[in-house]
N, C-alpha and C positions, 0 to 999 in steps of 0.2 A: 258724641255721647247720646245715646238715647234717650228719648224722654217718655211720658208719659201720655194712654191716652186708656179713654175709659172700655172696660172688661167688654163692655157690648160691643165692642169691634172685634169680633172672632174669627178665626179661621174662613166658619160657614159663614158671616155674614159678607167678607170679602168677595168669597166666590157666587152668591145670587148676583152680584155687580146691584146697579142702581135699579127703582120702581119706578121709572118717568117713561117720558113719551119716545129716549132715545132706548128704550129695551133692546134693540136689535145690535144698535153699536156698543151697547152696554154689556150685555150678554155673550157675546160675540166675540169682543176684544175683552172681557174680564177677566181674571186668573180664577182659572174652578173648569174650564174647556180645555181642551188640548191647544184649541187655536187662541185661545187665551191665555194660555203659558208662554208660547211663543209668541206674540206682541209682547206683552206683559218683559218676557226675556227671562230664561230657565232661570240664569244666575241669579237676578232680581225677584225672584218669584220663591227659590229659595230660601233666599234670605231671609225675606219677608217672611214666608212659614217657621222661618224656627225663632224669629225676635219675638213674633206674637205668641208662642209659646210660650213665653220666659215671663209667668205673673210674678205682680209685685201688688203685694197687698190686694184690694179691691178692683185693682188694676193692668194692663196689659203692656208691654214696656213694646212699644213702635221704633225701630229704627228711621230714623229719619235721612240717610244717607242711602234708602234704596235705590236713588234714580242718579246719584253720583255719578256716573259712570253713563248716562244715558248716551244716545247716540239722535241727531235729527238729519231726520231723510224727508221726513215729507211732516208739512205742519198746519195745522190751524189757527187761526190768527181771526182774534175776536174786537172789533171797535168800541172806542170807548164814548163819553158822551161829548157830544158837538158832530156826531154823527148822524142824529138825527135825520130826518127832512119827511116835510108833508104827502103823504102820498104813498111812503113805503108800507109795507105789508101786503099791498094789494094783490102779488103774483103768488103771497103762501096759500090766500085764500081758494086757489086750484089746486089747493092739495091737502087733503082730508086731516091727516097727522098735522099739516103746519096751521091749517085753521082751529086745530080745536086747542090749540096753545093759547090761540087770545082767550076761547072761549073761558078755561081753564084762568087764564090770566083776568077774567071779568070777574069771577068769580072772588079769586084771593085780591084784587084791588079795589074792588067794589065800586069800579066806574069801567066803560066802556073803554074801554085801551085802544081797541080797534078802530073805532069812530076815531078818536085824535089821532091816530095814527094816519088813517086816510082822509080826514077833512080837517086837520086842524083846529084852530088857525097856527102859524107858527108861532104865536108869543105864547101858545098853550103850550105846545108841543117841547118847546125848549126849555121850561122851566124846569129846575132839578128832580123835583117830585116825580115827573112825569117823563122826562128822557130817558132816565135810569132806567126803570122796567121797561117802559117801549123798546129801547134800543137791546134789550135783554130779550125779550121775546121775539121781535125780527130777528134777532143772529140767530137764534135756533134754531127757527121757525124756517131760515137757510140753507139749516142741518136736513129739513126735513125734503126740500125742493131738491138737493142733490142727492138723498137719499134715492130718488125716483125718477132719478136722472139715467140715463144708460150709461151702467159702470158705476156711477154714485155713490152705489152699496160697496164698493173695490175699495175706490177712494178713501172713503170713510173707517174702511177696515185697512187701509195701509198707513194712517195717520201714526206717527211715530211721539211726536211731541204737540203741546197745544199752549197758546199765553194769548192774556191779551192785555188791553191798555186801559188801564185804571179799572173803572167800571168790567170792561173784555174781561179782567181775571175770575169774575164772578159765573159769566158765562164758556168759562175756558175748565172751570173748576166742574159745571154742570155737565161739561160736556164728556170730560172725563169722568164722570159717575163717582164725584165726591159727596155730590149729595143730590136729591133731586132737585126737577125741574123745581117744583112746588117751593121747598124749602128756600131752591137760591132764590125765587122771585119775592119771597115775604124778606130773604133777608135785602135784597136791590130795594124795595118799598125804604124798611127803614135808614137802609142807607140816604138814600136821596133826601127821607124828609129830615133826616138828623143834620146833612151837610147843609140843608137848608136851610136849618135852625141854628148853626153854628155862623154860616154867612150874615144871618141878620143880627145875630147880636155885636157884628164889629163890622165898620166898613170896610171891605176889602176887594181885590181883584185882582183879575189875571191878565198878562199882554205874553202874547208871542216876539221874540226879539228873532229877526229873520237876516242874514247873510254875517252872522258872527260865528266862532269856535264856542265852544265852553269857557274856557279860559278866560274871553272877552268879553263874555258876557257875566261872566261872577267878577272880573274888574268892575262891569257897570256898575253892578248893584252894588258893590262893596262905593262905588263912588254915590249913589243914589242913595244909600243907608245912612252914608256923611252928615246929609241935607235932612236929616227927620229925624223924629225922635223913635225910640223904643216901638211904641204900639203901632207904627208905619215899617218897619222894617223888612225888607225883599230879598227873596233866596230865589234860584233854580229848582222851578216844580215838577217841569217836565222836561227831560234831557230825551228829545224826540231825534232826531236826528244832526247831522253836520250841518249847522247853518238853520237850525230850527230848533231854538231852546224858549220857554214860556218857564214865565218868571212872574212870582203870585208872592202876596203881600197885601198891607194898608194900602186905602188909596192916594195919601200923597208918596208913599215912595215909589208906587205904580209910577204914580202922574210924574217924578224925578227921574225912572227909566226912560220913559217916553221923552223927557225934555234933552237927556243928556243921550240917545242912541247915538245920534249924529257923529257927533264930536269921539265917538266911538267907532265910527265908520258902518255901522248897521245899516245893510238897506233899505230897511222900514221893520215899521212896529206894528201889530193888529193887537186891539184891544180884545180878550175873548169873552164871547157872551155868555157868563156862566155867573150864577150868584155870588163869588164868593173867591180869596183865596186857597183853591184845594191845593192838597198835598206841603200844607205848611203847616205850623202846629195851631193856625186862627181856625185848625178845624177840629182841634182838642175836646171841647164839648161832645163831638160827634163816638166819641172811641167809646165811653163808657156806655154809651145806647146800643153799638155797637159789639161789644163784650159781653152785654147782657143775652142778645139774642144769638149770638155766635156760640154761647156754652149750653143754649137751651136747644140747639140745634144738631140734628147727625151729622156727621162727616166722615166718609168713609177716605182709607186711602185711595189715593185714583190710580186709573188703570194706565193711564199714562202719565209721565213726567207733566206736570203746568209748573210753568216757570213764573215766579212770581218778579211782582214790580216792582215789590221792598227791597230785593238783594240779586234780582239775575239769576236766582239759583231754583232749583225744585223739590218740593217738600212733599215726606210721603208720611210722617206722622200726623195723622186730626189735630191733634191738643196745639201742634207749631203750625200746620195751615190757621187755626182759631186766631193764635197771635200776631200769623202775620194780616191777616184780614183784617184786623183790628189796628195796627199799625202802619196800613195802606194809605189809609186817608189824610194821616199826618205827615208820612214819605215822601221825598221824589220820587216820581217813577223813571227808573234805570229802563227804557226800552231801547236807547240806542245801544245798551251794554249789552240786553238781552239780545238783539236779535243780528249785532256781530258776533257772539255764543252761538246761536244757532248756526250762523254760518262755520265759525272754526269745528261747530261737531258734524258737517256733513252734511247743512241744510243744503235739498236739490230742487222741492217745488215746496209751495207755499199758497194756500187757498185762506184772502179774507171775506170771510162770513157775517152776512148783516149790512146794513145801508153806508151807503158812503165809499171814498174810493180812498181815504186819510190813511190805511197803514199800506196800501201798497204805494205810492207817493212816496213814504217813508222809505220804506224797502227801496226802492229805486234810488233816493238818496244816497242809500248807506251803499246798495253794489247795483249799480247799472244792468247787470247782467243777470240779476236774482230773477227765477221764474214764480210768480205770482198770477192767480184768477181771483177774477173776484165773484164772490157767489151773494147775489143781493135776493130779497123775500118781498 
């Protein structure tokens, strides 16, 4: 079924593609070019022109079933946060487009990003307020070192599909020219300081449960939930790969994962350093901050499929990327679901963009044989 998204997303506004720093790849692979139809994909490109024709009221009825049918050959793959680390940004700053992203980024954050980014300290660095956007403008800023790569500008214009994990969806969405650079990084600000706010109003936390199935590890919890009342209770938050699932909650049913792993046969637990139980509903406070700035905000369709967190699938109407964005943070994130999908449609190489080496590690999990680079800033 179609649903709804507002009149201002036109035909012409589709084909200018996005106003940010990535105009080239935006421009370039947008439908409104010739070579832009063809990434984009006739059939998909058609469609798309004749649902946005079809008003309804004050309004343009968006299919949302454009990228159905999508196909992944070659993809992008965006880090989420705990990717961090002190020091990163330092190789964008040799490159005029990826340096003025922080510059740009001082501007909308109203603190030097740059400066923590490269000096720290790391108990700065890691806090949610502050990973969020950093780890958002290094993946770009990425985009921008491979753009001026030999062939870079190839690559970037043969990218088929693009996701990424948790946080990565925001920069997965920018990069497809959903909205701009600008926009996604005020909305990464409020994200972070919202989930921040929602962590402190209830004690929670995350632990990664390491050499268990899925299966055995929702036995855990279900036996760890036994042990506690209501406001402590533990679900699968992130379903990262085989043998790597993080599991977020109160902190006594954390601390009843951790006691009973063993007796579960788990090879070890790691507590993760992050405020807060994400992707559970202790981050409910956070959605209506979230909803507020997600409706005040453009969203165009993107030029390419971005597969989201909430459902493994990808969304090409505004008004349902809005809702799913807003239902991200209370979600698991499905990325071992998404990124055996990408394989069943055809994934062949795979570039992740931004600090850290966490989703190719993953990839490697899921198929030993998966071609991945990694593009760090």
């Amino acid at each position: 079924m179609a649903s709804l998204a507002l009149s201002s997303i036109s035909l012409q506004k589709v084909s200018t593609g996005a106003s940010h720093s990535f105009r080239n790849s935006s421009s370039l692979c947008f439908p409104g070019s010739n070579h832009g139809i063809r990434r984009f994909g006739t059939k998909n490109w058609e469609k798309c022109r004749v649902v946005m024709n079809v008003s309804v009221g004050s309004r343009t009825a968006v299919d949302d079933a454009v990228f159905s049918d999508y196909k992944a050959t070659s993809a992008f793959l965006f880090p989420g946060q705990g990717a961090q680390a002190v020091g990163m940004g330092r190789e964008a700053q040799n490159v005029p487009a990826a340096a003025e992203l922080y510059k740009k980024a001082n501007d909308i954050l109203g603190f030097d990003l740059l400066d923590a980014c490269l000096n720290g300290p790391k108990e700065k660095l890691d806090s949610t307020v502050l990973s969020q956007p950093a780890i958002y403008v290094t993946s770009l800023a990425a985009v921008e070192l491979l753009r001026v790569r030999d062939g870079g500008q190839q690559i970037i214009d043969s990218v088929d599909v693009t996701c990424g994990l948790s946080l990565g969806e925001y920069t997965a969405l920018a990069f497809a020219g959903a909205f701009s650079f600008e926009d996604g990084l005020k909305l990464v600000k409020l994200r972070g300081e919202a989930m921040q706010e929602a962590s402190d109003a209830a004690k929670s936390a995350m632990v990664s449960i390491i050499g268990l199935d899925s299966d055995k590890v929702q036995q855990l919890c279900d036996a760890a939930n036994e042990d506690v009342d209501e406001a402590n209770k533990v679900q699968i938050a992130n379903f990262l790969c085989p043998g790597n699932y993080a599991v977020s909650g109160g902190v006594k049913g954390v601390e009843a994962v951790e006691a009973k792993a063993k007796s579960f046969k788990a090879r070890m637990t790691v507590r993760l350093a992050v405020a807060g139980a994400f992707h559970t509903s202790f981050m409910q406070p956070a959605v209506s901050r979230l909803e507020v700035a997600l409706s005040a905000t453009e969203i165009r369709i993107p030029r390419i499929p971005v597969i989201s967190n909430v459902d493994a699938q990808p969304h090409s109407d505004p008004e349902t990327i809005k809702k799913i964005l807003a239902r991200q943070v209370t979600s698991p994130v499905l990325w071992e679901k998404t990124v055996k999908t990408l394989f069943d449609r055809g994934l062949k190489k795979s570039y992740e963009l931004g600090p850290g080496k966490v989703i190719s590690g993953i990839l490697k999990r899921i198929d030993k044989k998966s071609e991945i680079e990694n593009i760090s800033a």
